[in-house]
C-alpha atoms as one frame of an Amber mdcrd trajectory, in Angstrom:
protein
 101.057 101.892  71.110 102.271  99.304  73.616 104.368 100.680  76.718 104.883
  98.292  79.741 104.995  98.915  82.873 108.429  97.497  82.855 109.136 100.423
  80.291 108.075 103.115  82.439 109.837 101.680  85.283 113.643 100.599  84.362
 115.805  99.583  86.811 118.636 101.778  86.504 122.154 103.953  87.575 121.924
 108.206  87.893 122.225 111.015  87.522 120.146 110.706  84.339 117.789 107.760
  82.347 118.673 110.092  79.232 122.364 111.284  79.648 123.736 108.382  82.056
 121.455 105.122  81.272 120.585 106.168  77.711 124.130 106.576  76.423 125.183
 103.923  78.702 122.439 101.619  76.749 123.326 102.934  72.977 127.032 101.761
  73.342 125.706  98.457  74.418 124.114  98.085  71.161 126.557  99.497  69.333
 129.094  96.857  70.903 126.293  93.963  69.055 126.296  95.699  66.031 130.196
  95.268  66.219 130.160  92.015  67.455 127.804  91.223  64.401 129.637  93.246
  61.931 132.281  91.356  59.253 134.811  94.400  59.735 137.499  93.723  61.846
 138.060  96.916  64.457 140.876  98.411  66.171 139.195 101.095  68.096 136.407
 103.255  68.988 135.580 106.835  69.272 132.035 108.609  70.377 130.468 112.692
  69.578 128.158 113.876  72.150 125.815 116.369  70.335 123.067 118.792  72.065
 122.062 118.813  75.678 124.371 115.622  76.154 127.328 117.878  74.828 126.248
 121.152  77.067 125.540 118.651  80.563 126.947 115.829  79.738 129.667 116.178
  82.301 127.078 116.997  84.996 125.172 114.258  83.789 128.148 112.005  83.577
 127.583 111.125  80.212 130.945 110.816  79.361 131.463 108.006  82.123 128.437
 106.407  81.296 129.586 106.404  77.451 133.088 105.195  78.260 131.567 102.749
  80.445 128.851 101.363  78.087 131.903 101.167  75.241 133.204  98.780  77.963
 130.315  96.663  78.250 128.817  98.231  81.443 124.846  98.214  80.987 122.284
 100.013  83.681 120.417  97.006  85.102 123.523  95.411  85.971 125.704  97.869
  86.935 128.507  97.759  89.479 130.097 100.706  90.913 133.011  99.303  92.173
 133.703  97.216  89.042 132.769 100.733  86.842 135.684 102.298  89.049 138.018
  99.746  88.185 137.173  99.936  84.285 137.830 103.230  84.416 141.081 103.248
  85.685 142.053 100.544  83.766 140.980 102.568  80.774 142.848 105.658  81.868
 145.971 103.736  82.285 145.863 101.307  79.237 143.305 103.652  76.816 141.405
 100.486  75.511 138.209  99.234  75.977 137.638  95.385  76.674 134.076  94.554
  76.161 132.772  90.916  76.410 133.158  88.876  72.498 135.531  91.701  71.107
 139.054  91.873  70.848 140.655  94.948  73.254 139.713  98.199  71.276 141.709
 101.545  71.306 139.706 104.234  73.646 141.586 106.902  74.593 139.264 109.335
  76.691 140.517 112.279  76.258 140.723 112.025  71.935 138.136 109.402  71.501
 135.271 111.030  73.137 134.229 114.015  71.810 131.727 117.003  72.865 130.092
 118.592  69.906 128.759 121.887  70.620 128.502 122.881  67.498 126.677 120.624
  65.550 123.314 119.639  66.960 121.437 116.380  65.196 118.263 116.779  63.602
 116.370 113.911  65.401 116.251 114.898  69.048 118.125 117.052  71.170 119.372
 114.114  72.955 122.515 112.765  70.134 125.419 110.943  69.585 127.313 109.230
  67.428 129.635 106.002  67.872 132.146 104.471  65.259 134.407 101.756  64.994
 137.601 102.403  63.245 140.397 100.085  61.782 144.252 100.030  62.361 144.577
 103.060  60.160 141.944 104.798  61.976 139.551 104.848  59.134 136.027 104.718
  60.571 134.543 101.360  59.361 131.398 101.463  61.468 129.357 104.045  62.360
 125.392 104.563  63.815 123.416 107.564  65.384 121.612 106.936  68.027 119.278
 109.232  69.728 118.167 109.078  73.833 114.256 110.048  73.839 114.048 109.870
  77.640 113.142 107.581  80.623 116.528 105.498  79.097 114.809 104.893  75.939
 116.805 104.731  73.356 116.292 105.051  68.895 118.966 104.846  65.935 118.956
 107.553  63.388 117.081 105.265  61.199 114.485 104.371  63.925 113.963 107.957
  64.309 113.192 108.522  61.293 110.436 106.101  60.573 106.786 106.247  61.109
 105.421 104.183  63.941 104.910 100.542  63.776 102.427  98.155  64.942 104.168
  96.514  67.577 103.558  92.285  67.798 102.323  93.368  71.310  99.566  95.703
  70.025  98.110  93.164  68.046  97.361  90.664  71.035  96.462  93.213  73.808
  92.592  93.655  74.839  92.660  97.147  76.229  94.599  98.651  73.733  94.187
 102.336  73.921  96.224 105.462  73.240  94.439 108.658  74.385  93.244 109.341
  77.871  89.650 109.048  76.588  89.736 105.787  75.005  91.077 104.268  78.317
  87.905 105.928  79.673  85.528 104.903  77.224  86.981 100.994  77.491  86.742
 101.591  81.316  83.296 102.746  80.743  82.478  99.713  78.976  84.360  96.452
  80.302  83.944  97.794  84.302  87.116  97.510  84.981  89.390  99.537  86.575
  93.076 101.250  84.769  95.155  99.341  86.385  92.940  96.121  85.980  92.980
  96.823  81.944  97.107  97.515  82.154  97.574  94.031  84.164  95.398  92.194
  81.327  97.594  93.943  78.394 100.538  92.979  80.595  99.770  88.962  80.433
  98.709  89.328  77.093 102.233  88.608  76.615 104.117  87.840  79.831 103.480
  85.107  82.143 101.777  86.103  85.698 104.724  84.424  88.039 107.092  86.652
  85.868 104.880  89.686  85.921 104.326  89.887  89.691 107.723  88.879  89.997
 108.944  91.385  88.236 106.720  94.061  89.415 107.274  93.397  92.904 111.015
  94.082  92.350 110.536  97.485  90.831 108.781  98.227  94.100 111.830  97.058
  96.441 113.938  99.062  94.604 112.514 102.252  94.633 111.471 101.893  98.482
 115.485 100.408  99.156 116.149 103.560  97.326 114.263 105.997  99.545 115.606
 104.420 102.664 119.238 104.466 101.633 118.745 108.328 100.823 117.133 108.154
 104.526 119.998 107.204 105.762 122.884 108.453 103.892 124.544 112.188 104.392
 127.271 113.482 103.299 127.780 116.225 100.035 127.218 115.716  96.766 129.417
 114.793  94.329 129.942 117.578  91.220 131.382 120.561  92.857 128.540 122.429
  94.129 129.009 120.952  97.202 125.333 120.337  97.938 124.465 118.948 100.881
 122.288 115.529 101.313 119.724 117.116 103.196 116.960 114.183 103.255 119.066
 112.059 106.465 118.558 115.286 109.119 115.132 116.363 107.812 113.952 112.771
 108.336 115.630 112.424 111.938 113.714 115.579 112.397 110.704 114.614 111.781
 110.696 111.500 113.445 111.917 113.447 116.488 108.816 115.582 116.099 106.518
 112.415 115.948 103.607 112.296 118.176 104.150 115.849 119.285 100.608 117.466
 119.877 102.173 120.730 118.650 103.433 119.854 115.493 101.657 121.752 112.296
  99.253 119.705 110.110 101.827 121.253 107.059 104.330 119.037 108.764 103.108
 116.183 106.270 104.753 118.052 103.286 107.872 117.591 104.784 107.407 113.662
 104.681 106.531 113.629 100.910 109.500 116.185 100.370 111.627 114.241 102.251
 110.984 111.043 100.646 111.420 112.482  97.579 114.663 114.058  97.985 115.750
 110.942  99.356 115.977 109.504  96.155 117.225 112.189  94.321 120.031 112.442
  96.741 120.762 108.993  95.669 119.807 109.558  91.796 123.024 112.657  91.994
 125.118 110.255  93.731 125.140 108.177  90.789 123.176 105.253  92.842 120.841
 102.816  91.418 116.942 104.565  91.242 114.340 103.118  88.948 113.116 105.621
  86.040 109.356 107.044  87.420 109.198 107.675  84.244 112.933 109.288  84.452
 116.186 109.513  86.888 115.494 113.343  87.456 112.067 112.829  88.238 112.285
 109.148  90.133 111.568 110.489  93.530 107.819 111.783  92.884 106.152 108.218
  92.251 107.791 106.287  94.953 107.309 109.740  97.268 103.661 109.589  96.950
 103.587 105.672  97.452 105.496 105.372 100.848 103.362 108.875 102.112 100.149
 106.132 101.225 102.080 103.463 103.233 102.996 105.628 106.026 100.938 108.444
 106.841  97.374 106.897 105.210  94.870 104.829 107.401  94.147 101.549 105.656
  97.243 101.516 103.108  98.640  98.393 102.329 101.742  97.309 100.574  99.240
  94.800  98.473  98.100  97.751  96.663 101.035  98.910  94.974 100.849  96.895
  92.162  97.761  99.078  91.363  99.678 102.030  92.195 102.556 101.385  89.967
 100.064 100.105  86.984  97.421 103.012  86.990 101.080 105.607  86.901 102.585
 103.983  83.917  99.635 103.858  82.024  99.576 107.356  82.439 102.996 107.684
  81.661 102.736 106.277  78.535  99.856 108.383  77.391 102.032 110.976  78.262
 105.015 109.604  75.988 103.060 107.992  73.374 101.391 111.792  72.474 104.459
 114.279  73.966 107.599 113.700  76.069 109.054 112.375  79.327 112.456 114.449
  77.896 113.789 117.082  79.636 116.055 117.740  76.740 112.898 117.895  74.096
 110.022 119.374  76.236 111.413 121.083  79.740 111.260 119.910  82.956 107.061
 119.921  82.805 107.446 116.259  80.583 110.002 115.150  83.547 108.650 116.285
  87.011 105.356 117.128  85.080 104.885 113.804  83.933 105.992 112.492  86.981
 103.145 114.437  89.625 100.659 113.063  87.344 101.573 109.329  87.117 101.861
 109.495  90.794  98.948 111.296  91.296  96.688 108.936  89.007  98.363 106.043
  91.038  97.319 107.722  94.374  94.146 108.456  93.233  93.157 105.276  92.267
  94.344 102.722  95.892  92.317 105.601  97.482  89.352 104.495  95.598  88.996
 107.033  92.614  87.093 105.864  89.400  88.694 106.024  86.138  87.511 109.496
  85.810  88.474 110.739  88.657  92.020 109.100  88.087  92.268 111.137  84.792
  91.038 114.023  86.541  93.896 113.817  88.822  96.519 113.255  86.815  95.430
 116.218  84.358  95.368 118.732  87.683  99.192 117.348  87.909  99.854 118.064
  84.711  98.607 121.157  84.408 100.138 122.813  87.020 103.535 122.035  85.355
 102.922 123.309  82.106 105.782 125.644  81.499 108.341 124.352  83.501 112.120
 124.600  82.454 114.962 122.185  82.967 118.004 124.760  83.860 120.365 122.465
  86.154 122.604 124.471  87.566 126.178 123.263  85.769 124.581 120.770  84.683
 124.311 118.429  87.527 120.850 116.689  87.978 120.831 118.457  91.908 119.359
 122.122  91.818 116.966 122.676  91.414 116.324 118.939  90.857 116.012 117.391
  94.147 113.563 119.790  95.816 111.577 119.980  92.710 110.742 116.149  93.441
 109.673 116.868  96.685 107.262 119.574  95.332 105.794 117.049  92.457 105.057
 115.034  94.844 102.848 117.333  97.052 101.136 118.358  93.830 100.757 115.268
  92.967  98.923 114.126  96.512  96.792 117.456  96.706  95.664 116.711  92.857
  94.713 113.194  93.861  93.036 114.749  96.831  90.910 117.187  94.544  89.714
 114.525  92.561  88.542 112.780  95.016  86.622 115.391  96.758  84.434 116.003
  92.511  82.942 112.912  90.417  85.595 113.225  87.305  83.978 115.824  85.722
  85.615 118.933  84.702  86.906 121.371  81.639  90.058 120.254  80.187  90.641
 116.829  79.388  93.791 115.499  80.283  94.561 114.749  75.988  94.335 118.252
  75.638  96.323 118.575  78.570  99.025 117.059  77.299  99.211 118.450  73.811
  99.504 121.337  75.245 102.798 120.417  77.452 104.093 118.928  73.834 103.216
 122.407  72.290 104.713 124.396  75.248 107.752 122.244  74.924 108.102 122.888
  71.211 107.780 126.665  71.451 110.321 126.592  74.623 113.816 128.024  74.104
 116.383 125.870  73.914 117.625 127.748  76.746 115.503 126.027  78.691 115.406
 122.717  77.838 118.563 120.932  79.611 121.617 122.723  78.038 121.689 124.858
  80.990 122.073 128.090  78.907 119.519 129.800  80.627 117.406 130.497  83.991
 118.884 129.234  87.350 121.688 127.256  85.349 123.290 130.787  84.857 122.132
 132.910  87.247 123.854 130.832  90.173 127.468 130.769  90.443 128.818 127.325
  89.450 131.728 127.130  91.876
């Protein structure tokens, strides 16, 4: 098991890494597997099955379908040349994606929203085909989005997992929680030390830092364009971006000798939100290790920049390596899905990569980093994803801001023990992956159930 950094952490467009960026993402590859095919095709059509059928249009999944059909992928996205596309495929009902003839796409036939028929390989379906002049389908794959933007074909799915090329040449290559304590234990060296060596095991170290030092500038560009943007929501809730006033606010309050010490929970919620704000505007966040949970990481690593004595921006590299190896413990042995496990494998995954990466620029040992990032965890367990109409804004946004206090008072905790204590953070997360299994589908990003129908929608 193998997950990068630069898996964890995708550059990418919202509302959702698994409605908007994974859909977005499987039409992309179904457009090679065209381009590569010997049939010659006329048009296209698409089925949304599962939670993208139920909140697909809250999640835009539709647009982000249409759009990848077009070409459009999430690391290079454009909004104003999405806008265009789409009007241009209103008007005209084609498609005209780069090395492919103009395709027949008519919206409002084409692109379908199963209800009915759920697919047996994730919650998360759809299916794409390529059809001739007589509009006989003459292509057709399954593809399934798993979360955090990552993406698998029906066949994919369906096979056991292989050793990946990248396995075989990395030193530090472990896939519980306590074998990246016991290789801790005995090389000295730190978790994000062991994830950087992994990294170049395979990448170059201009590239990586390179790389890694973009992820960074996006997610803080992110917060500070939330900071600074107000406005309402788009969706037709009419939710107001909140994060603008809170944080003129607060800086109005700075330096007051009256202000309450609980004042600093309003920093970490309003960094937070600031990105989710963003995230439901459809702007570009980075997956931490999703778009519905991208504020909590990037939160908890401008409160360290801002508010903590001795933080320095040099230091985020081992913030941002110590929280994806975390995240892809979490991945690698449950979910980062909404759709497959509840909100606990989104914001819950979330608070505890942030919280390991907290833990660890504040000077925690490997054990106390786990220790931190199971207290996270755990205080998740059980938590739905019910988005009211299916729109990735309540109670979305000010859940971020929570995960991210969690996530700095579990860091805090962890600091103040030596590591020890009673439940592992393995067993931790088996149990979110068992919770998640048991959960009703109610629950679990169809927005059948809890606050998703117990607020009005208009």
């Amino acid at each position: 098991m193998f997950l990068s950094v630069f898996d964890m952490f995708k550059v990418g467009v919202g509302p959702s890494s698994s409605h908007t960026m994974g859909p977005m993402v499987a039409a992309g590859r179904f457009l090679d597997l065209l381009r590569a095919s010997p049939f010659q095709a006329h048009g296209l059509r698409a089925s949304l099955h599962g939670s993208l059928a139920f909140t697909g249009v809250g999640h835009a999944t539709d647009r982000a379908t249409i759009l990848g059909l077009a070409g459009f992928l999430p690391e290079t996205y454009n909004a104003e040349q999405a806008d265009a596309a789409l009007a241009d495929i209103k008007a005209q009902k084609r498609v005209r994606p780069d090395g492919l003839p103009a395709l027949k796409f008519d919206p409002a036939r084409d692109l379908v929203f199963d209800y009915d028929h759920p697919l047996p390989g994730h919650a998360n379906g759809m299916i794409l085909m390529a059809t001739d002049a007589q509009g006989d389908v003459v292509l057709q794959e399954t593809y399934y989005s798993i979360g955090g933007g990552f993406v698998v074909t029906e066949a994919e799915q369906a096979l056991e997992p292989v050793l990946d090329a990248r396995d075989a040449t990395r030193p530090y290559p472990f896939e519980t929680a306590q074998m990246m304590l016991d290789m801790a234990a005995k090389s000295g060296k730190s978790i994000a030390e062991m994830k950087r060596i992994n990294e170049l095991a395979y990448m170059g170290a201009q590239e990586f830092e390179t790389r890694l030092a973009r992820l960074w500038d996006a997610m803080n560009a992110c917060i500070d364009r939330g900071l600074s943007t107000g406005g309402t929501l788009p969706g037709g809730l009419n939710v107001k971006r909140r994060a603008r006033d809170i944080h003129q606010s607060l800086q109005a309050e700075a330096g007051l000798n009256l202000t309450a010490p609980h004042t600093i929970n309003d920093w970490m919620c309003v960094y937070a939100m600031a990105v989710n704000e963003e995230n439901a505007a459809g702007g570009q966040v980075v997956t931490a290790p999703t778009n519905g949970a991208a504020g909590v990481v990037p939160a908890v690593a401008r409160y360290w920049l801002d508010h903590v004595p001795g933080a320095t921006p040099a230091r985020i590299p081992e913030y941002l390596l110590t929280a994806s190896a975390i995240g892809g413990l979490i991945k690698h042995n449950a979910s980062i899905s909404g759709a497959e496990c509840g909100c606990q494998a989104e914001i819950g995954s979330a608070s505890a990569m942030a919280a390991a990466g907290l833990c660890a620029v504040l000077g925690g040992t490997p054990q106390q980093v786990e220790n931190a990032a199971e207290i996270a965890l755990e205080h998740h367990l059980g938590m739905t994803c019910d988005p009211v109409k299916g729109l990735v804004q309540v109670p979305c946004i000010e859940r971020n801001g929570l995960g991210a206090i969690k996530a700095v008072s579990a860091a805090s905790l962890s600091m103040r023990g030596d590591g020890t204590h009673l439940v592992p953070l393995d067993s931790c997360i088996e149990t979110m992956r068992q919770t998640g299994v048991d959960m009703s589908e109610r629950y679990k990003e169809t927005s059948l159930g809890g606050l998703a129908v117990n607020i009005p929608n208009c």
